[in-house]
C-alpha positions in Angstrom: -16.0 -49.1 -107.5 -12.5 -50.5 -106.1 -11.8 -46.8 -105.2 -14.8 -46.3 -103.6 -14.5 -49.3 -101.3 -11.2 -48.4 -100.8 -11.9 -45.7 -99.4 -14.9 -46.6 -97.1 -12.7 -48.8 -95.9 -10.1 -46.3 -94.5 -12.6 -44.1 -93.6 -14.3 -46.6 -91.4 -10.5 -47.9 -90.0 -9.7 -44.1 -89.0 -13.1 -43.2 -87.7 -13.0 -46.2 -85.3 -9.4 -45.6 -84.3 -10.5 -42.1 -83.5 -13.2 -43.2 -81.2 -10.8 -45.6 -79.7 -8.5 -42.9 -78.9 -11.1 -40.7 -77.8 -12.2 -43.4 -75.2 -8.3 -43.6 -73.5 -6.1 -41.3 -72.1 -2.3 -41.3 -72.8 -0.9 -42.5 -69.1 2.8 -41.7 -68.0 4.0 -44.4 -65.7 7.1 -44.8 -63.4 10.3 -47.0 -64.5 12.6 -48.5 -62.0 15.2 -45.9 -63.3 13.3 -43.1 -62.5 12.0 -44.9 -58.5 16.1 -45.5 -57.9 16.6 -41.8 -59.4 14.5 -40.5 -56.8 16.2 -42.5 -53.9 19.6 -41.5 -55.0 18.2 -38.0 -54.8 16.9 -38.6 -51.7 20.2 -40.0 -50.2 22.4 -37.0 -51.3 20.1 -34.6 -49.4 20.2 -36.7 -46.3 23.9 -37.0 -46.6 24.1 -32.9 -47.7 21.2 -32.6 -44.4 23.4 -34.6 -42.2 20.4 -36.6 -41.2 21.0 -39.4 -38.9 19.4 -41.8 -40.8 16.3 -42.1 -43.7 14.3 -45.0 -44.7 13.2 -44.1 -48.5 10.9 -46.3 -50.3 9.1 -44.9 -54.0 5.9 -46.7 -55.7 4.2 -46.3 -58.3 0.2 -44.3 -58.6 -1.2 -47.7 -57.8 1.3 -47.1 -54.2 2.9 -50.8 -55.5 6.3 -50.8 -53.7 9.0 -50.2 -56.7 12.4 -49.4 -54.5 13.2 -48.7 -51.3 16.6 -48.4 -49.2 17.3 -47.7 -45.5 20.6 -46.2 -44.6 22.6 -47.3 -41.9 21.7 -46.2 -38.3 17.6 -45.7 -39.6 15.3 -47.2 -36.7 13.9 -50.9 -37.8 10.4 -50.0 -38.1 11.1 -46.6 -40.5 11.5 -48.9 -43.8 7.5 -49.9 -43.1 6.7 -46.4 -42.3 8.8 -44.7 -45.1 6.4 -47.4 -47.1 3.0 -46.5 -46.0 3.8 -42.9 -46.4 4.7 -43.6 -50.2 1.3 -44.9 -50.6 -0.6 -43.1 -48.8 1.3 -40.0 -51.2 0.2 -41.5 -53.8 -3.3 -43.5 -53.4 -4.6 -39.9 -52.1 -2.7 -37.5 -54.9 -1.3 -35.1 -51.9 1.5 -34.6 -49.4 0.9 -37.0 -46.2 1.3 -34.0 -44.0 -1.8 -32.5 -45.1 -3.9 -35.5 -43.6 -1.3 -35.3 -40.3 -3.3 -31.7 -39.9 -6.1 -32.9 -40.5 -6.2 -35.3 -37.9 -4.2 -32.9 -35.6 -7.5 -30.7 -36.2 -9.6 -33.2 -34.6 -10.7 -35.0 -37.4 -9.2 -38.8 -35.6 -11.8 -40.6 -37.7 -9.3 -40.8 -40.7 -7.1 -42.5 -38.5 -9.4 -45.9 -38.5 -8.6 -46.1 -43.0 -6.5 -49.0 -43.5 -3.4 -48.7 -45.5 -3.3 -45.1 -43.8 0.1 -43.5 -42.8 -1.1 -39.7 -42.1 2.4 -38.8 -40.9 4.7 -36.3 -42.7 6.8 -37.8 -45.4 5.2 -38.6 -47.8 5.0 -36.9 -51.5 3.4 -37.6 -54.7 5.8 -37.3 -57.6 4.8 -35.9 -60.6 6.0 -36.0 -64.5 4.2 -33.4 -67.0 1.4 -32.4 -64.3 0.7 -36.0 -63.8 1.3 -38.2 -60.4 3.4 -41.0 -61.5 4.2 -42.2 -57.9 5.1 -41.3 -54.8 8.0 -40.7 -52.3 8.4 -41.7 -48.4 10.8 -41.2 -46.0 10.5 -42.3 -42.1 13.9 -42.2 -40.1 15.6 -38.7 -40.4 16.1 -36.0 -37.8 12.2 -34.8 -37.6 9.3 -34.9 -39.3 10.1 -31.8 -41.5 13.8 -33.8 -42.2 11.4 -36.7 -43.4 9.1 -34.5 -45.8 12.5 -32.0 -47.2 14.2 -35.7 -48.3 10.9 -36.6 -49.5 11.1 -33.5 -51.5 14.2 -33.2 -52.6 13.4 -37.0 -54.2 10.3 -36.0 -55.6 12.2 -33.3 -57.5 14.8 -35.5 -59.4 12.2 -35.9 -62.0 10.9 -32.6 -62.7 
């Protein structure tokens, strides 16, 4: 009889764990290590770009602020920008360029979303097929500058 309860009992504990599990999905998440990663990625192509200047900022799939950095000679206003491109990146799971078009289509109606930075720059960044956060860059030579850094940082955790 002990056996027998013994091994309801375990029966019972691994069925319920496996309906638990069944219920939740394994999650990767962005550390601080990887979000300063990325800027320091970011910064060596500006610097190999010769860009004039880059405000990088990196937050998490949430689009919480993690890091950021503006290099020297980067407008004032390009560390907010470089921010609301991050999250825009990543609250939407695509590039910020692809709303840019969008809106350059005709489609201005996007442009009234709050929290909303449709301007190129912006890049989700992805770990094993899933978006972990995203980049954002404001401040460099053009908008194409912006998104290649943005890129280049996205990359340092593939």
């Amino acid at each position: 009889m002990k056996t027998l309860t013994a091994v309801s009992t375990l029966l019972l504990v691994f069925g319920l764990s496996t309906a638990v599990s069944a219920q939740t999905v394994q999650k990767k998440g962005l550390t601080l290590e990887g979000a300063k990663k990325v800027i320091a990625t970011a910064v060596a192509e500006a610097k190999k770009l010769n860009a004039p200047g880059a405000a990088i900022a990196v937050v998490d799939d949430g689009g919480n602020l993690m890091a950021a950095e503006r290099l020297d000679g980067t407008f004032a206003a390009g560390a907010n920008i470089s921010i609301g491109k991050a999250r825009t990146a990543a609250i939407f799971k695509r590039p910020t360029k692809a709303f840019e078009e969008i809106i350059n289509k005709g489609r201005t109606a996007m442009t009234s979303l709050s929290d909303f930075t449709p301007l190129q720059g912006g890049v989700p960044i992805m770990v094993d097929g899933q978006i972990v956060g995203a980049i954002g860059v404001s401040g460099a030579a053009s908008a194409q500058q912006d998104e290649d850094l943005a890129i280049a940082g996205a990359n340092a955790l593939r």
